[in-house]
GUKEBA-915586 format. One record per atom (N, C-alpha, C): residue in one letter; atom name; x, y, z. Coordinates in Angstrom, 1 decimal, decimal comma, m for minus. Atoms other than C-alpha are relative to their C-alpha. Example, Ala and Ser with C-alpha at 12.3 -4.5 7.8 and 13.67 -1.06 7.14 Angstrom:
+---------+-------+--------+--------+--------+
: residuo : atomo :     xx :     yy :     zz :
+---------+-------+--------+--------+--------+
:       A :     N :    0,9 :   m1,2 :    0,0 :
:       A :    CA :   12,3 :   m4,5 :    7,8 :
:       A :     C :    0,9 :    1,2 :    0,0 :
:       S :     N :   m0,9 :   m1,1 :    0,0 :
:       S :    CA :   13,7 :   m1,1 :    7,1 :
:       S :     C :   m0,8 :    1,1 :    0,8 :
+---------+-------+--------+--------+--------+
//
This chain:
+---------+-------+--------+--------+--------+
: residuo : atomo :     xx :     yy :     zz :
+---------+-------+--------+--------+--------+
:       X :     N :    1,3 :   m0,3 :    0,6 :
:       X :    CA :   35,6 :   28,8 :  119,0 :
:       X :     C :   m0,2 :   m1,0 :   m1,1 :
:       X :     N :    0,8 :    0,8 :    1,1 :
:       X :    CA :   33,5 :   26,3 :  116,9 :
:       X :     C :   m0,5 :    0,5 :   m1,4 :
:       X :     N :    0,7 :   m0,1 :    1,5 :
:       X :    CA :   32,6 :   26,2 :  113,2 :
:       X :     C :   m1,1 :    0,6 :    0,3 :
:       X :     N :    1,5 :   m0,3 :   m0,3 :
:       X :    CA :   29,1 :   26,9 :  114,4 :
:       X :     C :    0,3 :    1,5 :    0,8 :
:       X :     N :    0,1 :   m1,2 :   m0,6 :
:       X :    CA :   29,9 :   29,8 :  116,5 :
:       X :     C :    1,1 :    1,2 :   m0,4 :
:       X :     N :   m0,5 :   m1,1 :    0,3 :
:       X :    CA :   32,6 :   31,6 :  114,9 :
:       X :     C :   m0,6 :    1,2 :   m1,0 :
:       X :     N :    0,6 :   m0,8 :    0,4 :
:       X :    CA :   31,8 :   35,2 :  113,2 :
:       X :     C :    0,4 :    0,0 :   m1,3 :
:       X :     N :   m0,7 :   m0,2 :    1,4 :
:       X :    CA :   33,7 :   34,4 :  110,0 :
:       X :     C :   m0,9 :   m1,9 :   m0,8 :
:       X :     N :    0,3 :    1,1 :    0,8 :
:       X :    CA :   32,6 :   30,8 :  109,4 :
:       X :     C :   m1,3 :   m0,4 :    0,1 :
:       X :     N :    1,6 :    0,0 :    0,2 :
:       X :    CA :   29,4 :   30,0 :  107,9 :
:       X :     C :    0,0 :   m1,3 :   m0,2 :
:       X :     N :   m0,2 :    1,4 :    0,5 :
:       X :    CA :   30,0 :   26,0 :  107,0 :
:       X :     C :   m1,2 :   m0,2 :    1,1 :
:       X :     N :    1,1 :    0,5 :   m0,8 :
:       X :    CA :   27,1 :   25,2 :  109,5 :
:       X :     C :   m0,8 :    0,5 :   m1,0 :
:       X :     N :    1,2 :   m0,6 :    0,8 :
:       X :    CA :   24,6 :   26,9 :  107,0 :
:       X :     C :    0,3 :   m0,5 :   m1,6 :
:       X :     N :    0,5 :    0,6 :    1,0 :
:       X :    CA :   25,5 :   25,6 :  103,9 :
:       X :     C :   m0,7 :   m1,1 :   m0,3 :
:       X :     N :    0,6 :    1,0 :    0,5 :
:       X :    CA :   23,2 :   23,5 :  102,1 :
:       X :     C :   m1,7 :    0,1 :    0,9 :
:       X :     N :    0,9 :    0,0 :   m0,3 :
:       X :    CA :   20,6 :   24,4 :  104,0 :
:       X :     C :   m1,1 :    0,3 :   m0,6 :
:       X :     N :    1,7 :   m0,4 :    0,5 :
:       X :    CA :   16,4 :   24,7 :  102,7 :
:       X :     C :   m0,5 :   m0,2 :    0,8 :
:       X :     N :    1,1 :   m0,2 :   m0,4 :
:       X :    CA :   13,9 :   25,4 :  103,4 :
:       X :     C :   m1,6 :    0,2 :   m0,9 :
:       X :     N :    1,3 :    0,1 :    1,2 :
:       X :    CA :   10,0 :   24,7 :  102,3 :
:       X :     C :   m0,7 :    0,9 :    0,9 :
:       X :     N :    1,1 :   m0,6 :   m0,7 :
:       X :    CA :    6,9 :   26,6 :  103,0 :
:       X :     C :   m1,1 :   m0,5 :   m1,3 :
:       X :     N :    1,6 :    1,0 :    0,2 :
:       X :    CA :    3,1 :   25,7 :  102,4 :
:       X :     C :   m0,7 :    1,6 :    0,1 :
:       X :     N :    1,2 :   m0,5 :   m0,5 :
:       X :    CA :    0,5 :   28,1 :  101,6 :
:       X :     C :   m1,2 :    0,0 :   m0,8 :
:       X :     N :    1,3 :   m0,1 :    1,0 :
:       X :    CA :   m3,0 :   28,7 :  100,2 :
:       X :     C :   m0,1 :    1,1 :   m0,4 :
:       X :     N :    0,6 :   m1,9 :    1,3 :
:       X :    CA :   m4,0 :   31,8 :   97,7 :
:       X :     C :   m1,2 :   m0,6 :   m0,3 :
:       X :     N :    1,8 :   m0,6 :    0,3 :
:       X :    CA :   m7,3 :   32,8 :   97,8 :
:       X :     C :    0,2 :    0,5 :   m1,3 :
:       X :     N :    0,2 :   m1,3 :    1,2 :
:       X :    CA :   m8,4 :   35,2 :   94,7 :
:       X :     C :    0,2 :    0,9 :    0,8 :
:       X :     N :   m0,4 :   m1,1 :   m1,0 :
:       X :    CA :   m8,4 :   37,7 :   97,5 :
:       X :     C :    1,3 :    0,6 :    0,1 :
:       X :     N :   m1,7 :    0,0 :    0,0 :
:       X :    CA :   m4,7 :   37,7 :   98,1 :
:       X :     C :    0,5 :   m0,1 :   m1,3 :
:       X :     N :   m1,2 :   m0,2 :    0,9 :
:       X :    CA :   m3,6 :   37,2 :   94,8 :
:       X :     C :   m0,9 :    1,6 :   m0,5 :
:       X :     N :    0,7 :   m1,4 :    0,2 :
:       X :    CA :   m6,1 :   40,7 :   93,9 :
:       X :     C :    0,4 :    1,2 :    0,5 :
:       X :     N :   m0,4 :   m1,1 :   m1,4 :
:       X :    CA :   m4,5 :   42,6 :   97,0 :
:       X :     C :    1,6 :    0,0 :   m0,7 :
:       X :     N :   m1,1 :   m0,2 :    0,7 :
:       X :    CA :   m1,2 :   41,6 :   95,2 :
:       X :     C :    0,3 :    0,7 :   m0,9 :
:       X :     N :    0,2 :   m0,2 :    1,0 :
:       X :    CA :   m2,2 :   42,3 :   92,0 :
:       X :     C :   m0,3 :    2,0 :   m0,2 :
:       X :     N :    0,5 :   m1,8 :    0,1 :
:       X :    CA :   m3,7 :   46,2 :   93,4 :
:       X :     C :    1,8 :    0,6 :    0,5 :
:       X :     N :   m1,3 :   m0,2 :   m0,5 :
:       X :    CA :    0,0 :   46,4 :   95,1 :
:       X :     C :    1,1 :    0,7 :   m1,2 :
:       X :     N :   m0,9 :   m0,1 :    1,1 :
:       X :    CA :    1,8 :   46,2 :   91,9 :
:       X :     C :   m0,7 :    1,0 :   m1,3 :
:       X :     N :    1,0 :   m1,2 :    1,4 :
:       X :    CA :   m1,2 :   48,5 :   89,7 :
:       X :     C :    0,1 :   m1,0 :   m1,2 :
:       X :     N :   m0,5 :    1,1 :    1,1 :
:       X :    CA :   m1,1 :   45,0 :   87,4 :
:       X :     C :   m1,9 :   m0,6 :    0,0 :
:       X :     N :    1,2 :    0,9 :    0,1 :
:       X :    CA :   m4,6 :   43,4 :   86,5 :
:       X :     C :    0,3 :   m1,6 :    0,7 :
:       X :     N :    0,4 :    1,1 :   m0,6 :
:       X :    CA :   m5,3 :   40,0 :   88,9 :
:       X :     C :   m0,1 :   m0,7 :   m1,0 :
:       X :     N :    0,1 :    2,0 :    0,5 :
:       X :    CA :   m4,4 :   36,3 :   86,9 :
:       X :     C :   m1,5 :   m0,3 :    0,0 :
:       X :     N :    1,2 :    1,1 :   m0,4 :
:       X :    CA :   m7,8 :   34,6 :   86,6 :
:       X :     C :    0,1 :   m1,3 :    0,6 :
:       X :     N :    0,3 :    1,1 :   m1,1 :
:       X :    CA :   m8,6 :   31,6 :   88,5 :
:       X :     C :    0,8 :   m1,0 :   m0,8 :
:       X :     N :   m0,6 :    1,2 :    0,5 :
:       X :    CA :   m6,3 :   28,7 :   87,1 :
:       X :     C :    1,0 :    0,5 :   m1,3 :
:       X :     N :   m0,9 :   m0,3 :    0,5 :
:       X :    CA :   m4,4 :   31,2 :   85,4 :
:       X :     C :    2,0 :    0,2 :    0,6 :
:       X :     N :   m1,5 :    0,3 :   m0,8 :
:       X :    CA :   m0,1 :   30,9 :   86,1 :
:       X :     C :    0,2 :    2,0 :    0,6 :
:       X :     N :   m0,9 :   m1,2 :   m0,9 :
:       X :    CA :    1,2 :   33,6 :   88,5 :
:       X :     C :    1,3 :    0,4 :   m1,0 :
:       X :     N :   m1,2 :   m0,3 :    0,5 :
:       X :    CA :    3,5 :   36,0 :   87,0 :
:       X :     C :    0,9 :    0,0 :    0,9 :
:       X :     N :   m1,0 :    0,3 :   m0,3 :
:       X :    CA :    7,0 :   35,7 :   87,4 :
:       X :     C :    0,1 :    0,1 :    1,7 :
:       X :     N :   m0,3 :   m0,6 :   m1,2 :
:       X :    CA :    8,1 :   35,9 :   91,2 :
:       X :     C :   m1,0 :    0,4 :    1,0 :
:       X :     N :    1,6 :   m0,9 :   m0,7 :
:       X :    CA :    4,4 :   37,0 :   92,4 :
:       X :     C :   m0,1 :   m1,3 :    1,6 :
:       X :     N :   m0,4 :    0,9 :   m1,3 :
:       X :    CA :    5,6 :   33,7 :   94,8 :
:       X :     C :    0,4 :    0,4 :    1,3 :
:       X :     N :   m0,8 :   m0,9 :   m1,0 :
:       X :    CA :    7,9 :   35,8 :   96,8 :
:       X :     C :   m1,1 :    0,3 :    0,8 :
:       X :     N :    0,9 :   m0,9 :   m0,9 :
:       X :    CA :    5,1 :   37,5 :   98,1 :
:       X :     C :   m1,4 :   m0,8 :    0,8 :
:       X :     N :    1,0 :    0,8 :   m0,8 :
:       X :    CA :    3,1 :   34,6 :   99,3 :
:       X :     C :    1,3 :   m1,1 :    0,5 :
:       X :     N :   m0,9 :    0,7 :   m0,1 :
:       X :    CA :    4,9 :   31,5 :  100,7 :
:       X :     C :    1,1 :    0,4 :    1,2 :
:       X :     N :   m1,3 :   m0,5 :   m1,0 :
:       X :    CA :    6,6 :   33,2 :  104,0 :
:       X :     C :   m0,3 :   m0,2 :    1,5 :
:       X :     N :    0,6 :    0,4 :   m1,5 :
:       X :    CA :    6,3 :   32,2 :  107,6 :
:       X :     C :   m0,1 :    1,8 :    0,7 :
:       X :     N :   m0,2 :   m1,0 :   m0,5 :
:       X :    CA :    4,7 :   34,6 :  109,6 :
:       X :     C :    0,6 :    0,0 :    1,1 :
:       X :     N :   m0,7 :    0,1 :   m1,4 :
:       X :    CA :    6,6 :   35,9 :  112,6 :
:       X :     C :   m0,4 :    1,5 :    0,8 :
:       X :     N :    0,4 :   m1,5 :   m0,5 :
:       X :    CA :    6,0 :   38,6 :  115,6 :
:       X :     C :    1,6 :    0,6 :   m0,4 :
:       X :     N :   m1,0 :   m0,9 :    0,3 :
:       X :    CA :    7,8 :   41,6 :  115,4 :
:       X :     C :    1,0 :    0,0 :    0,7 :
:       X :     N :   m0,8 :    0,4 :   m0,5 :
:       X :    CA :   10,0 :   40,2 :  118,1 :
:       X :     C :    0,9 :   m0,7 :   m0,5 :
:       X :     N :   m0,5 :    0,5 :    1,0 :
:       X :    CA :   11,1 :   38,1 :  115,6 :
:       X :     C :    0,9 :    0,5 :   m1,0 :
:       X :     N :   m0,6 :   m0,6 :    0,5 :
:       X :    CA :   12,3 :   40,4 :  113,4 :
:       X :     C :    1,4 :    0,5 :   m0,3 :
:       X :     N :   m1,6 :   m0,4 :    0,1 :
:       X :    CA :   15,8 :   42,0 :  112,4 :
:       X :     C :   m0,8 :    1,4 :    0,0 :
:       X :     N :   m0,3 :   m1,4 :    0,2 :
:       X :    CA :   16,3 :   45,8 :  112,1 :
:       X :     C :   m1,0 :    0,1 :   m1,7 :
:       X :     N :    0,0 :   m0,1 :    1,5 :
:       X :    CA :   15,8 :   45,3 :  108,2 :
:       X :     C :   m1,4 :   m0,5 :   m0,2 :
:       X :     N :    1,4 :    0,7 :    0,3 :
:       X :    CA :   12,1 :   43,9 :  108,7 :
:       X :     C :    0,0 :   m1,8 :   m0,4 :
:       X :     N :    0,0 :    1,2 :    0,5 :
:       X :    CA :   13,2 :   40,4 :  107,5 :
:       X :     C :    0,3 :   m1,3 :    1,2 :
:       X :     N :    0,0 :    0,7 :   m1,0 :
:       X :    CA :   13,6 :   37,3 :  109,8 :
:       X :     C :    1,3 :    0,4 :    0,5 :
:       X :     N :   m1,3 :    0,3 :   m0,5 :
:       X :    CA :   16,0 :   37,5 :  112,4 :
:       X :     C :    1,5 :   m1,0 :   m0,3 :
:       X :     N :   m1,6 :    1,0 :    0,6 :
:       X :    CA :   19,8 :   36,2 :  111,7 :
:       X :     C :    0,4 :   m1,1 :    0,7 :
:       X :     N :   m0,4 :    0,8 :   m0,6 :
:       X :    CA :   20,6 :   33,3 :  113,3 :
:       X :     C :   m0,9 :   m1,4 :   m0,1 :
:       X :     N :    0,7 :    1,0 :   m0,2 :
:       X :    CA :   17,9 :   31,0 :  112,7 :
:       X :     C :    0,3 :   m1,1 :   m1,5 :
:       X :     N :    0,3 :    1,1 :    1,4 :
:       X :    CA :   17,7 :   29,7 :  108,8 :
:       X :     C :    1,6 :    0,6 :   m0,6 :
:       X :     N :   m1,0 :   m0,7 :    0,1 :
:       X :    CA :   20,5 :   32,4 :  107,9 :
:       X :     C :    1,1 :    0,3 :    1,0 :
:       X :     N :   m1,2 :   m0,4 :   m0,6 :
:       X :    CA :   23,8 :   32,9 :  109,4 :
:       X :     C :   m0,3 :    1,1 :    0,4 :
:       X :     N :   m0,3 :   m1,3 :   m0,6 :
:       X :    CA :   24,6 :   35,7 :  112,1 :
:       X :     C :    0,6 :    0,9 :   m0,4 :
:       X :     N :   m1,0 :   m0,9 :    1,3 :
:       X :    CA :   25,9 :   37,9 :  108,9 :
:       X :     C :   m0,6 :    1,5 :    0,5 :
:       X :     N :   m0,1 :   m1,3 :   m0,3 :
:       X :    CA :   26,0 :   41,0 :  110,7 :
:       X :     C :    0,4 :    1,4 :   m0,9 :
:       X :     N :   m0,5 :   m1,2 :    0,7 :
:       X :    CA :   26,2 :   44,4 :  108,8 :
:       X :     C :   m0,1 :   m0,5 :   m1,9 :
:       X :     N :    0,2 :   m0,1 :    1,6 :
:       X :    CA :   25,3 :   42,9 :  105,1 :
:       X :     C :   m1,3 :   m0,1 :   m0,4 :
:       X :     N :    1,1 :   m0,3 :    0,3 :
:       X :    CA :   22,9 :   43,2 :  102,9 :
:       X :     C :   m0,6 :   m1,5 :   m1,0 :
:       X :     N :    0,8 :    2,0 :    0,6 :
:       X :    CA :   20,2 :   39,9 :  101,9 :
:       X :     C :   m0,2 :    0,4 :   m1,1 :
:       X :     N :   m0,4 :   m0,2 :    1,5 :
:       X :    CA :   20,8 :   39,6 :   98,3 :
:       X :     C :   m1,3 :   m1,5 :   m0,5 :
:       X :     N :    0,7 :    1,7 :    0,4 :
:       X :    CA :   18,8 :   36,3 :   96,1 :
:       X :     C :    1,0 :   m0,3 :   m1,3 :
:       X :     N :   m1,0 :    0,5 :    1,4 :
:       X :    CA :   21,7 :   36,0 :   94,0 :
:       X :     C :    0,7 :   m1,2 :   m0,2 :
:       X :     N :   m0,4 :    1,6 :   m0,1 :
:       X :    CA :   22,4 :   32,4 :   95,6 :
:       X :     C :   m1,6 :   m0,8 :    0,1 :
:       X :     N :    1,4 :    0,6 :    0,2 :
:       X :    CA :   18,5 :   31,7 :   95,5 :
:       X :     C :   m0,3 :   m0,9 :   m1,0 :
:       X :     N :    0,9 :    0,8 :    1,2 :
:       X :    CA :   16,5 :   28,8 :   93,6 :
:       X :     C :   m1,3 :   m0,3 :    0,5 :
:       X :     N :    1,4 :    0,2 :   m0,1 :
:       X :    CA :   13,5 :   27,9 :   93,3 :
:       X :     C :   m0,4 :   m1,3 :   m0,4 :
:       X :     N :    0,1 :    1,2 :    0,8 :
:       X :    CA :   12,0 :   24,4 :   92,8 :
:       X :     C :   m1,1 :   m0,4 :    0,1 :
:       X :     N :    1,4 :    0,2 :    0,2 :
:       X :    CA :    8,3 :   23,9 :   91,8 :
:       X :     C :   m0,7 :   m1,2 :    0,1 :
:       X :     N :    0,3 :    1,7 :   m0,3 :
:       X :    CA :    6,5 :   20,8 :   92,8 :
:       X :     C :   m0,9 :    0,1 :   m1,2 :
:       X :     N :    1,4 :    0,0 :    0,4 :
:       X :    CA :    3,5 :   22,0 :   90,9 :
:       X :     C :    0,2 :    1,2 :   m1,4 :
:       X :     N :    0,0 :   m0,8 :    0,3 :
:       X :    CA :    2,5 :   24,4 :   88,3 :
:       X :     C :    0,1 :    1,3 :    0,6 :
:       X :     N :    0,1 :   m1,5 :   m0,8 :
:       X :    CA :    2,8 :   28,3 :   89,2 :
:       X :     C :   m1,2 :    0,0 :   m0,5 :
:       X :     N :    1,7 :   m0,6 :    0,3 :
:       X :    CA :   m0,8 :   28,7 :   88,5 :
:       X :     C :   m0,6 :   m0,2 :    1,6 :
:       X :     N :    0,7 :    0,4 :   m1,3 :
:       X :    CA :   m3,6 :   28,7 :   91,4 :
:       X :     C :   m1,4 :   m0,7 :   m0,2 :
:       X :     N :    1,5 :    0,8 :    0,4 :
:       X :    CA :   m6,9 :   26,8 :   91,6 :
:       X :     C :   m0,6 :    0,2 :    1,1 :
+---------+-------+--------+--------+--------+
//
């Protein structure tokens, strides 16, 4: 069994990123904003903390999916069967300001 295909070794997925691309309306950040019971940013004002998370995600069908709602395991993430997706090895790196325009 290969690096890549055994159930214990993950060395094929380190170092891995990934980017995403999207646009925010006022619409969407307002729908966020009713989500959380938080008054909506104004227009060129910075997104609170994390409010990223929730834009910034490839959509996928539900075929796509895992059990747990989140992308299937095997594509970006290791085939980590039976654990739970944590962001405690997550970063973040901003090209731009967190505001929207």
């Amino acid at each position: 069994m290969t690096a890549s295909t055994s159930p214990t070794d993950f060395s094929a997925w380190i170092g891995r990123t990934e980017e995403a691309w999207d646009v925010l309306s006022r619409n969407l950040v307002k729908r966020i904003a009713a989500t959380f019971g938080e008054a909506a940013p104004g227009h060129g004002d910075a997104l609170p903390h994390l409010w990223t998370w929730c834009f910034f995600q490839e959509p996928l069908p539900e075929s796509q999916l895992g059990t747990d709602g989140h992308p299937a395991r095997g594509g970006f993430l290791p085939p980590a069967d039976n654990r739970n997706r944590m962001w405690a090895g997550a970063g973040r790196v901003h090209r731009a300001v967190e505001s929207w325009r």
